[in-house]
MDAnalysis code that builds the backbone (N, CA, C; Angstrom):
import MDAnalysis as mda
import numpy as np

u = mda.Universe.empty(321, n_residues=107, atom_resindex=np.repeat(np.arange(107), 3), trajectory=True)
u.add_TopologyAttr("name", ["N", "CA", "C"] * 107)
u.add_TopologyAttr("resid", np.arange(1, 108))
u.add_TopologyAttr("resname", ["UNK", "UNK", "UNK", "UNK", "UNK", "UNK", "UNK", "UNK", "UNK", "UNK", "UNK", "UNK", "UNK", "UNK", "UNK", "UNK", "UNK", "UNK", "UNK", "UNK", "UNK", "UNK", "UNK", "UNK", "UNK", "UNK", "UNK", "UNK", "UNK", "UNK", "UNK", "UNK", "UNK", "UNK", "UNK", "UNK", "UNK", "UNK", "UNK", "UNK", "UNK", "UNK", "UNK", "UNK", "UNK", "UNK", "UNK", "UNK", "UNK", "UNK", "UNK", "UNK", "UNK", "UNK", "UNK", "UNK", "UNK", "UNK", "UNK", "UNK", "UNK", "UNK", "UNK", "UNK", "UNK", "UNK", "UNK", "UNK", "UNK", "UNK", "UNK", "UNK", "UNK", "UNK", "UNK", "UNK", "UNK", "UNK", "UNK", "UNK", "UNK", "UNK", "UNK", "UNK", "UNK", "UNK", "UNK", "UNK", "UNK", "UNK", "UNK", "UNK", "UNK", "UNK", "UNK", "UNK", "UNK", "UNK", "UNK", "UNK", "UNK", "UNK", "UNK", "UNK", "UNK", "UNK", "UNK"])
u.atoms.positions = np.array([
    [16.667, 1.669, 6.742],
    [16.706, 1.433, 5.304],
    [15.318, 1.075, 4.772],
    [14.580, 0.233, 5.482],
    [13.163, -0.206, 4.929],
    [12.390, 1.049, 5.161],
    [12.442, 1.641, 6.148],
    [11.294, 3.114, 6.183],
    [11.841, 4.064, 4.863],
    [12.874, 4.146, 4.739],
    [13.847, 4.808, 3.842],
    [12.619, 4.300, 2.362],
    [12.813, 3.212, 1.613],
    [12.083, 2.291, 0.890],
    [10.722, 2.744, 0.808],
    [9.837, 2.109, 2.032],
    [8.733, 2.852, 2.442],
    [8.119, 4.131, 1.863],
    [9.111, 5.329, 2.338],
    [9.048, 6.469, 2.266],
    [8.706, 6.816, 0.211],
    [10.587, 6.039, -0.475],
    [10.359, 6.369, -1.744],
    [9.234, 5.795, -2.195],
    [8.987, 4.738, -2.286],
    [8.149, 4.013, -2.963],
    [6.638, 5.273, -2.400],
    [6.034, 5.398, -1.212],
    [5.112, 6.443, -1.041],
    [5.330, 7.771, -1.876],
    [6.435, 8.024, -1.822],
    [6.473, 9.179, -2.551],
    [6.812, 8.967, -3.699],
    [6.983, 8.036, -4.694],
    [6.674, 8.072, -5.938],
    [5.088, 7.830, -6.441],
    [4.058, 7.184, -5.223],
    [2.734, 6.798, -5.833],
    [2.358, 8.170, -5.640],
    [2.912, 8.909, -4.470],
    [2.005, 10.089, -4.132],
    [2.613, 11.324, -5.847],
    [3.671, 11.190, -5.936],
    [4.172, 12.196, -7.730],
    [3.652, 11.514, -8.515],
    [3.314, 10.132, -8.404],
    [2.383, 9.772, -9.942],
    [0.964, 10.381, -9.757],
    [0.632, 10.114, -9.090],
    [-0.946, 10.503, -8.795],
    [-1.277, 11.843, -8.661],
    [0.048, 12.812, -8.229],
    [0.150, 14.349, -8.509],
    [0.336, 15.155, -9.888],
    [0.158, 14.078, -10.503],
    [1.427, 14.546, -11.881],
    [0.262, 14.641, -12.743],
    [-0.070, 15.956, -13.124],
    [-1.125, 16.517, -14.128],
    [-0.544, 15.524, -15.421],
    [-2.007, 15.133, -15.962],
    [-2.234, 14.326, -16.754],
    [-2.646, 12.948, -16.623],
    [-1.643, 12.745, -15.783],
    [-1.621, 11.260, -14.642],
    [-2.493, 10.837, -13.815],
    [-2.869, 11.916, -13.138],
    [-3.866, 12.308, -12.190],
    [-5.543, 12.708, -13.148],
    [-5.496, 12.470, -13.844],
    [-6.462, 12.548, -14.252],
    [-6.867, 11.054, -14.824],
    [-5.678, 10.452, -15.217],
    [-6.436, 9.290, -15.542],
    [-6.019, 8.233, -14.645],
    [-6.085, 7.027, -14.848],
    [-5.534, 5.976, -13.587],
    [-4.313, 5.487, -13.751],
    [-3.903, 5.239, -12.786],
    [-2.324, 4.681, -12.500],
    [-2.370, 3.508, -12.731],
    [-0.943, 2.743, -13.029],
    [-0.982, 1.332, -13.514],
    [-1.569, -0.068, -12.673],
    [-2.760, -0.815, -13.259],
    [-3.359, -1.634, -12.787],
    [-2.209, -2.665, -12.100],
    [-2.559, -2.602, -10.199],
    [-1.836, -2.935, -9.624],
    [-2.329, -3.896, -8.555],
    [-2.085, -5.021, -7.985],
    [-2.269, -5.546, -6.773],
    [-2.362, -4.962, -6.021],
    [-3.023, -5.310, -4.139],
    [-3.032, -4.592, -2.880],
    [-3.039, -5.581, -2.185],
    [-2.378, -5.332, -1.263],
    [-2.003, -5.988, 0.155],
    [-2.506, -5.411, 1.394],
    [-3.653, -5.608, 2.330],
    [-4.390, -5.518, 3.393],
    [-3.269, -6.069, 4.431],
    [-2.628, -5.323, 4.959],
    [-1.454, -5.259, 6.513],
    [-2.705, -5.489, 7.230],
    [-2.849, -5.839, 8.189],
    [-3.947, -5.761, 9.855],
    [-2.557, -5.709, 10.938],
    [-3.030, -5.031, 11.420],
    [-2.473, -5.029, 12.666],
    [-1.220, -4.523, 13.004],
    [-0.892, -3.480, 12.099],
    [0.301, -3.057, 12.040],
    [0.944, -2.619, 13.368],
    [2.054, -2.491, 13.719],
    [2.451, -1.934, 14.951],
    [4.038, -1.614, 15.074],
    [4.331, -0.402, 15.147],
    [5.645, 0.285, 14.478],
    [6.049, 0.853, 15.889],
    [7.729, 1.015, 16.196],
    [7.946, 1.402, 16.709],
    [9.249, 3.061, 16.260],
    [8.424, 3.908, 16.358],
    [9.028, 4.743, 15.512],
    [8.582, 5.349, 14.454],
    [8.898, 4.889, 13.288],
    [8.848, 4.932, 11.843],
    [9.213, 3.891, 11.090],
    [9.339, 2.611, 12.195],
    [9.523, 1.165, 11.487],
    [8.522, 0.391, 11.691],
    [8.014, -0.376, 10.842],
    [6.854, -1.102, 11.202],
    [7.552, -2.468, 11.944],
    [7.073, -3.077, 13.318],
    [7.821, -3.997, 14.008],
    [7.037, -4.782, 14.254],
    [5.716, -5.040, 13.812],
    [5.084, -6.303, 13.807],
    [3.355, -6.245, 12.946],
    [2.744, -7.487, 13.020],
    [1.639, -6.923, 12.214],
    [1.082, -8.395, 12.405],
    [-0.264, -8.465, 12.715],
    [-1.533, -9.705, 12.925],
    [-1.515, -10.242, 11.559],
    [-1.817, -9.788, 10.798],
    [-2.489, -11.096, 9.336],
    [-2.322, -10.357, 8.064],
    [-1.703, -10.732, 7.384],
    [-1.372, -10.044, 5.461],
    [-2.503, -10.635, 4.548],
    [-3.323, -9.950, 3.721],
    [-4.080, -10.349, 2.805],
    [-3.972, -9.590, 1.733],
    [-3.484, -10.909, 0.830],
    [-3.584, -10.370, -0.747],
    [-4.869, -10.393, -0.702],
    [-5.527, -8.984, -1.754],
    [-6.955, -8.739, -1.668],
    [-7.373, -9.284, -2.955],
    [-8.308, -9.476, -3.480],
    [-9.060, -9.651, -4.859],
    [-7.968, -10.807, -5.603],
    [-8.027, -11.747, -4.508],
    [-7.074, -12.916, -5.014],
    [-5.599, -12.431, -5.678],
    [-5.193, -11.470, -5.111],
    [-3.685, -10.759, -6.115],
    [-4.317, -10.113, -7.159],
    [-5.126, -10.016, -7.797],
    [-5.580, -9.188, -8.939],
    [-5.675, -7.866, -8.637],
    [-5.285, -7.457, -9.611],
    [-5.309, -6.221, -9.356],
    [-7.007, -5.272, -9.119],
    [-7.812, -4.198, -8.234],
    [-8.831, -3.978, -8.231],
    [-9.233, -2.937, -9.011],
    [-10.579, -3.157, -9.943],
    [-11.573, -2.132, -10.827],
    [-10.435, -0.983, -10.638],
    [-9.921, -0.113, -11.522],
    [-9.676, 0.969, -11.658],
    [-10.837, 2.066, -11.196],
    [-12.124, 2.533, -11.124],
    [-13.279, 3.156, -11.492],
    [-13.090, 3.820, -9.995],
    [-13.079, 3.744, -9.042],
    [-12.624, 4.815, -7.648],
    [-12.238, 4.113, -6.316],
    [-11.548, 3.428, -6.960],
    [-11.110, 2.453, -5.226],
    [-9.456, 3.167, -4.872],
    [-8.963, 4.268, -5.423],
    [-7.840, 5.168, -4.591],
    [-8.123, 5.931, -3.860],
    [-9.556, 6.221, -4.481],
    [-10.121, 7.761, -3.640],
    [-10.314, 6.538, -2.458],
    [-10.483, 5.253, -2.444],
    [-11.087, 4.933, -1.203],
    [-9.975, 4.078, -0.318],
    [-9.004, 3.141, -0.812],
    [-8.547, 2.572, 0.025],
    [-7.325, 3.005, 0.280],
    [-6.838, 3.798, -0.862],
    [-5.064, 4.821, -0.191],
    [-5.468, 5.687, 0.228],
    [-6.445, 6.833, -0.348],
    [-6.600, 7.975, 0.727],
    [-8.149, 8.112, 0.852],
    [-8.610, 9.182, 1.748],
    [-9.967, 9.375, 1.757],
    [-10.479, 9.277, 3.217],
    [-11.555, 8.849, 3.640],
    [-12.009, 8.706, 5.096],
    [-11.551, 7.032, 5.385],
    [-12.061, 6.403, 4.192],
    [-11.649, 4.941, 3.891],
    [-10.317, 5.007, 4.567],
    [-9.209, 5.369, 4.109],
    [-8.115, 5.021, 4.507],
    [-7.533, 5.647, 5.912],
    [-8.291, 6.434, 6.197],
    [-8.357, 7.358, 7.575],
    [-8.720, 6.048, 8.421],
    [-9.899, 5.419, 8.617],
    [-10.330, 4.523, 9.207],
    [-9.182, 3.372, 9.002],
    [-8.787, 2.856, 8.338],
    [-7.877, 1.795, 8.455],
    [-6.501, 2.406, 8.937],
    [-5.969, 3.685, 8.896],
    [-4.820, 3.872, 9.599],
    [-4.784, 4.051, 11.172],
    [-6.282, 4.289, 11.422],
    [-6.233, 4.513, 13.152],
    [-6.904, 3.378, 13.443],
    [-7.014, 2.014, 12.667],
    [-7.527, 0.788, 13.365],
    [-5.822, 0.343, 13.287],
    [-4.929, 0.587, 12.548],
    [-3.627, 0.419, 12.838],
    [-3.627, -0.982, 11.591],
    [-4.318, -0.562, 10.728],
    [-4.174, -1.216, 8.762],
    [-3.810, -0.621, 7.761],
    [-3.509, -1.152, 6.813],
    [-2.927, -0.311, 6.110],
    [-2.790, -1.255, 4.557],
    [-3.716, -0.424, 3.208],
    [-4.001, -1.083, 1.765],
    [-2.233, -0.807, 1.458],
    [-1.494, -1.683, 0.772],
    [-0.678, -1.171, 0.038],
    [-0.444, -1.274, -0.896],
    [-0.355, -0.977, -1.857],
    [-0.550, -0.931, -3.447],
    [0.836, -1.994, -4.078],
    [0.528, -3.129, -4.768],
    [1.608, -3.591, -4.854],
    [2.429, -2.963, -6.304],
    [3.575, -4.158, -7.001],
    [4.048, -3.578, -8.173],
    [2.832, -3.026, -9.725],
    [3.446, -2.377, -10.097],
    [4.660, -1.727, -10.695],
    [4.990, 0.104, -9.621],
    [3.642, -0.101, -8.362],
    [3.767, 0.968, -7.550],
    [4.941, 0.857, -6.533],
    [4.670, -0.098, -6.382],
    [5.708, -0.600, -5.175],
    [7.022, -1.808, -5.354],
    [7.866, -2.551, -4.843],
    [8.755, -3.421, -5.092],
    [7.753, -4.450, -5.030],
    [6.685, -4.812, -4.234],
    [5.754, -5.907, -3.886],
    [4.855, -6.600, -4.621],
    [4.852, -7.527, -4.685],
    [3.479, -8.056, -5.603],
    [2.799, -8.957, -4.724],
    [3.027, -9.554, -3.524],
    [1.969, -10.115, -2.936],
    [2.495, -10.046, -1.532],
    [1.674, -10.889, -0.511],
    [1.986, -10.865, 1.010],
    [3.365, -11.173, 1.314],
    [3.425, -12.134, 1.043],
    [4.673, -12.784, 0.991],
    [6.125, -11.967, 0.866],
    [5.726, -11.429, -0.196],
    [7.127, -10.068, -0.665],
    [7.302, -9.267, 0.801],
    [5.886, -8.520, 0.508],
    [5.939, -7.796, 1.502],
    [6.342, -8.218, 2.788],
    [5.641, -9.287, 3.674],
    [6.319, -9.243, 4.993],
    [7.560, -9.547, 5.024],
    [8.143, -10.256, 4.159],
    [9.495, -10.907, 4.023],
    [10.408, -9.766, 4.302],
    [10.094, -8.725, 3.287],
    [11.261, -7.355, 3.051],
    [10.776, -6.808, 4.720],
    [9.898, -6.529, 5.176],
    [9.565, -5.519, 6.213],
    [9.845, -6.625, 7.942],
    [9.634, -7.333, 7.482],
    [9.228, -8.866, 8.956],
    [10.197, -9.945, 8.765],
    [11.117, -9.730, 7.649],
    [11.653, -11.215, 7.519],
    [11.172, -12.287, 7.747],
    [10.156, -12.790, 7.597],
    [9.561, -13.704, 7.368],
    [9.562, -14.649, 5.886],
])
C-alpha cells in the first residue's frame, strides 16, 4: 500500500512537471525531505540512517533546484549513494521528516 502511495504521489509530480504549460513554469513552492540511507527490500523502503528537513522546512528558491535535486546527475548521485530529495506537500502527503518516516517507518 505505501509503495502503491509512493508510486501515485511520483507519478503525479512526474504529470505536473510533464504537463505543457506547467512545465514551463514552476510547480507549487514546496518543502524537501533529504532520506540518507535508504534501504528497501523490494519496492518497499525498510529502513533508512537520518531524515532531514532541508532549508529549515522552507520550501527551496524555485530558479533550478528540480533540474538538480529530483532529477538530473544530482539526483543520479544521491539514488546510488542510496538518498533520496523528496518533495514535500502540496506534491506529496508530507510536509516534514516526521510525516514522512512515520507513514513509511512507523516511527
Amino acid at each position: 500500500m505505501r509503495s502503491l502511495v509512493l508510486l501515485m504521489s511520483a507519478g503525479l509530480l512526474v504529470g505536473l512537471l510533464g504537463t505543457p504549460g506547467i512545465a514551463q513554469q514552476h510547480p507549487p513552492r514546496h518543502p524537501h525531505m533529504l532520506v540518507l540511507g535508504v534501504q528497501f527490500d523490494g519496492e518497499e523502503p525498510v529502513d533508512y540512517r537520518r531524515c532531514v528537513d532541508l532549508a529549515a522546512n522552507r520550501a527551496l528558491p524555485l530558479s533550478a533546484h528540480h533540474a538538480h535535486v529530483h532529477t538530473g546527475t544530482a539526483a543520479q548521485a544521491l539514488a546510488s549513494a542510496r538518498h533520496a530529495v523528496v518533495p514535500g506537500a502540496p506534491l506529496t502527503p508530507w510536509t516534514n521528516c516526521q510525516e514522512l518516516v512515520a507513514f513509511f517507518f512507523g516511527e
